[in-house]
C-alpha positions in Angstrom: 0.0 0.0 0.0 1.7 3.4 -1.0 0.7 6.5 1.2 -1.2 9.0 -1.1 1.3 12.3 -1.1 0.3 14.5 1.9 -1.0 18.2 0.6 1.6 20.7 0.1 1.7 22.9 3.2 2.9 26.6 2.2 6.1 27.9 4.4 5.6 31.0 3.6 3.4 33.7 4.9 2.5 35.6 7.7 -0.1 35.7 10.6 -1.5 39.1 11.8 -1.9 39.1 15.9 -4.8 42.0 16.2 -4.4 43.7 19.0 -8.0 42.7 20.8 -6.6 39.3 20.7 -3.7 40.2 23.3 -5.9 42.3 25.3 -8.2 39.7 25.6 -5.2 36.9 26.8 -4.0 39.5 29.0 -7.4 40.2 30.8 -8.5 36.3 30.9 -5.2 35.0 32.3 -5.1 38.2 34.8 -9.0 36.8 36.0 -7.9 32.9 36.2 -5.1 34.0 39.2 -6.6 33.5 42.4 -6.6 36.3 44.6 -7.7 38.6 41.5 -11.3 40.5 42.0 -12.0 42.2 38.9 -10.0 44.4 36.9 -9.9 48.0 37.6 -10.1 51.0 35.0 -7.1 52.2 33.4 -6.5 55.9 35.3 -7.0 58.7 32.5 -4.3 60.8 31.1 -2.3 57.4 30.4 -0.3 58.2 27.2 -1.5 55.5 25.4 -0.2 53.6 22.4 -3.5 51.7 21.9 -6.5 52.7 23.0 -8.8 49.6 22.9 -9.5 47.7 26.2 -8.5 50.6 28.8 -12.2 50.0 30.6 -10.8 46.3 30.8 -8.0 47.1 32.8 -5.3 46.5 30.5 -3.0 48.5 28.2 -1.4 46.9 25.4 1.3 48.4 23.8 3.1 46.7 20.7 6.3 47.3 19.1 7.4 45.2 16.1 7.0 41.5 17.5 7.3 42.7 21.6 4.5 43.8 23.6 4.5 45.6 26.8 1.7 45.4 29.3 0.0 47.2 32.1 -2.6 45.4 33.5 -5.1 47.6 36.4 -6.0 45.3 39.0 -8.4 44.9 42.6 -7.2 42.1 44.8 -9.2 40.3 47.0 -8.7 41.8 50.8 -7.0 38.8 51.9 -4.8 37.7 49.3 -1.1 38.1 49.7 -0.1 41.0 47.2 3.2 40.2 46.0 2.5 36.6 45.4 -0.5 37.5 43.2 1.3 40.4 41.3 4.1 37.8 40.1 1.7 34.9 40.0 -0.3 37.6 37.2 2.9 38.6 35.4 4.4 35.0 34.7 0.9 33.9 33.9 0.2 36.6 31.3 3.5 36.6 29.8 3.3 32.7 29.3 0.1 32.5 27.8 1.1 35.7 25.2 4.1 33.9 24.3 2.6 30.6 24.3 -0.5 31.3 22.3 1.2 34.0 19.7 4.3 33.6 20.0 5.2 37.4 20.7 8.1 38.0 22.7 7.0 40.2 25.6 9.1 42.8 26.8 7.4 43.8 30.1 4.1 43.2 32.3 3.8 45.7 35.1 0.7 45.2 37.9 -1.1 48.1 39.1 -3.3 47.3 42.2 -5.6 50.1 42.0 -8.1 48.9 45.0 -8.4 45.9 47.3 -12.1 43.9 47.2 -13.6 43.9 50.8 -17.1 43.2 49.5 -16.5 39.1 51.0 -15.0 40.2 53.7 -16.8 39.1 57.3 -18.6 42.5 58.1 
């Protein structure tokens, strides 16, 4: 039995990454980590590269195949800050590089607020 000839595959091309998609992984992954409420609202007067997503809580800025990341968060009260800030960074920046492939340059956490509304009154 001779295998039929598999379908010619082209190696050449290019995939366009739009911008929604990254804000979207960014905001998703950011949720996923416990000890993250809700995302906050990106304060105004931000210069801002892209201007899509900033009631999401994340700023997305892109330069050639790197990407740089802000991400506006509220904690829960009793979550431990630092742990959750680096668990959010390395989770974000894995899942952008995983999924698309970009290399990302930076991911800085804002904690705008903590979430008391759980909390024992």
């Amino acid at each position: 039995m001779d295998n039929p000839p598999s379908p010619s595959v082209p190696t050449q091309g290019s995939t366009t990454i739009a911008p929604g998609v990254l804000v979207t992984i960014a905001r998703l992954t950011a949720l996923s980590v416990p000890g993250v409420a809700s995302l906050a609202t990106v304060p105004g007067g931000v210069n801002r590269l892209f201007r899509r997503g900033l009631a999401e809580g994340v700023r997305i800025e892109i330069d050639g195949q790197a990407v740089s990341v802000d991400l506006y968060l509220v904690l829960r009260h009793d979550s431990q800050v630092r742990e959750v800030s680096r668990r959010v960074q390395a989770d974000v920046a894995r899942a952008i590089e995983e999924m698309v492939g970009m290399q990302v340059r930076r991911i800085d956490v804002h904690v705008e607020d903590m979430d008391y509304s759980g909390a024992p009154g």
